[in-house]
DOZA-290096 format. One line per 8 residues: their letters; for each residue x, y, z of N, C-alpha, C. Coordinates in Angstrom, 1 decimal, always signed. Layout:
a> X,Y,Z,X,Y,Z,X,Y,Z ~ ...
//
This chain:
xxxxxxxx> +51.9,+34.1,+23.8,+52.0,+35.5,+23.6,+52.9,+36.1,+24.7 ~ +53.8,+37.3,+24.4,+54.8,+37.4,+25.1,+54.0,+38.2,+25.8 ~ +54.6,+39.1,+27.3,+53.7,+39.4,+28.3,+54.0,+41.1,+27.2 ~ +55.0,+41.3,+26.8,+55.0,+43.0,+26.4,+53.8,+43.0,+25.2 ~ +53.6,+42.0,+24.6,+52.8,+42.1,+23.6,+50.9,+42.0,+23.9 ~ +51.0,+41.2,+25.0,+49.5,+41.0,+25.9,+49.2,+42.4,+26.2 ~ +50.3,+43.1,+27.1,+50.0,+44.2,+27.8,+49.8,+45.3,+26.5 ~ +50.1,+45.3,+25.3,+49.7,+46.2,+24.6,+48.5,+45.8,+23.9
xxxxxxxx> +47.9,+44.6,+23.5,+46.5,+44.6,+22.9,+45.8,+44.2,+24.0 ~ +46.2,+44.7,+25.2,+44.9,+44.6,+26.1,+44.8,+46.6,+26.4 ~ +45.9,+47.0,+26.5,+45.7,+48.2,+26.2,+44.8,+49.0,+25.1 ~ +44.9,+48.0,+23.9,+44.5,+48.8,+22.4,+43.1,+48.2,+22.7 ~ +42.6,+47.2,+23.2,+41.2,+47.0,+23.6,+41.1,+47.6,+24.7 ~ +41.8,+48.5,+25.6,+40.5,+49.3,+26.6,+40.3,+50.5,+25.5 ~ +41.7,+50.8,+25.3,+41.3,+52.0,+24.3,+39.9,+52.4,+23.7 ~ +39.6,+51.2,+22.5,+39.0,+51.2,+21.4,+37.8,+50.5,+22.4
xxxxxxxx> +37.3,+50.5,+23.5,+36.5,+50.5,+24.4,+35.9,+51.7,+24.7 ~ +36.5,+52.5,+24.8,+37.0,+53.9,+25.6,+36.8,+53.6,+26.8 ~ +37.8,+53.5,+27.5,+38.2,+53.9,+29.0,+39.1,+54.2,+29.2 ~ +39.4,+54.7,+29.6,+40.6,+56.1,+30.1,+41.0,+55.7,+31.7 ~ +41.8,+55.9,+31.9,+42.2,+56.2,+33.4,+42.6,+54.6,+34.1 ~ +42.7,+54.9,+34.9,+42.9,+53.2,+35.8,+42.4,+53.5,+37.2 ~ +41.7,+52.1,+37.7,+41.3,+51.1,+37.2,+40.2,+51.5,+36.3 ~ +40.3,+50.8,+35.1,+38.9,+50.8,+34.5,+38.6,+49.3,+33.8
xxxxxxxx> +37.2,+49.1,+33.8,+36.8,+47.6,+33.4,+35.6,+47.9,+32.6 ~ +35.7,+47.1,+31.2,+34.8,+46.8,+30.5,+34.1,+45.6,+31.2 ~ +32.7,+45.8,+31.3,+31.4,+44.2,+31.7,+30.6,+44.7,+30.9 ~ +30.5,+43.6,+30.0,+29.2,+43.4,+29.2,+28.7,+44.7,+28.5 ~ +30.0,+45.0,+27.9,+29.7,+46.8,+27.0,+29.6,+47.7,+28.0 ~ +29.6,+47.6,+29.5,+29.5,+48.8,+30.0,+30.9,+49.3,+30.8 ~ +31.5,+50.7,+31.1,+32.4,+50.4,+31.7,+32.4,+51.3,+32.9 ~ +33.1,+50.7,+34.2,+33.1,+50.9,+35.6,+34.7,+51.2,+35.7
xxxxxxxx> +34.8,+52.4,+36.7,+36.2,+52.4,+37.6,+35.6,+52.2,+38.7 ~ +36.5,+51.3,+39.5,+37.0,+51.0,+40.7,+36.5,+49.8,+40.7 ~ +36.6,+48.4,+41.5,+36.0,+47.2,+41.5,+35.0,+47.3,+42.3 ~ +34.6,+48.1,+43.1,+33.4,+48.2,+44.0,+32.3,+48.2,+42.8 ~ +32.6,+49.2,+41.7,+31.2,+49.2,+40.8,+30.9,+48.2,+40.1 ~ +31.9,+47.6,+40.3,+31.5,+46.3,+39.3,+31.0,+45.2,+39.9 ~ +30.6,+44.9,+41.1,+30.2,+44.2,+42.2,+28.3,+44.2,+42.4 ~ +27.6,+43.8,+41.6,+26.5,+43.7,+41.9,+25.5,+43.4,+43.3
//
């Protein structure tokens, strides 16, 4: 997969995630900005 095509269905899955903004991360259905929250 080309990298312009990656970068847009990884976009269309935060989307259809809903996350908004950057950084944002989907874990395990839930979603965190910043990588500190996602650091148990």
């Amino acid at each position: 997969m080309a990298v312009q095509q990656r970068y847009e269905a990884n976009t269309r899955r935060a989307i259809d995630a809903g996350v908004f903004g950057a950084p944002g991360y989907v874990i395990a259905g839930e979603i965190f900005w910043a990588s500190a929250n996602a650091v148990h």
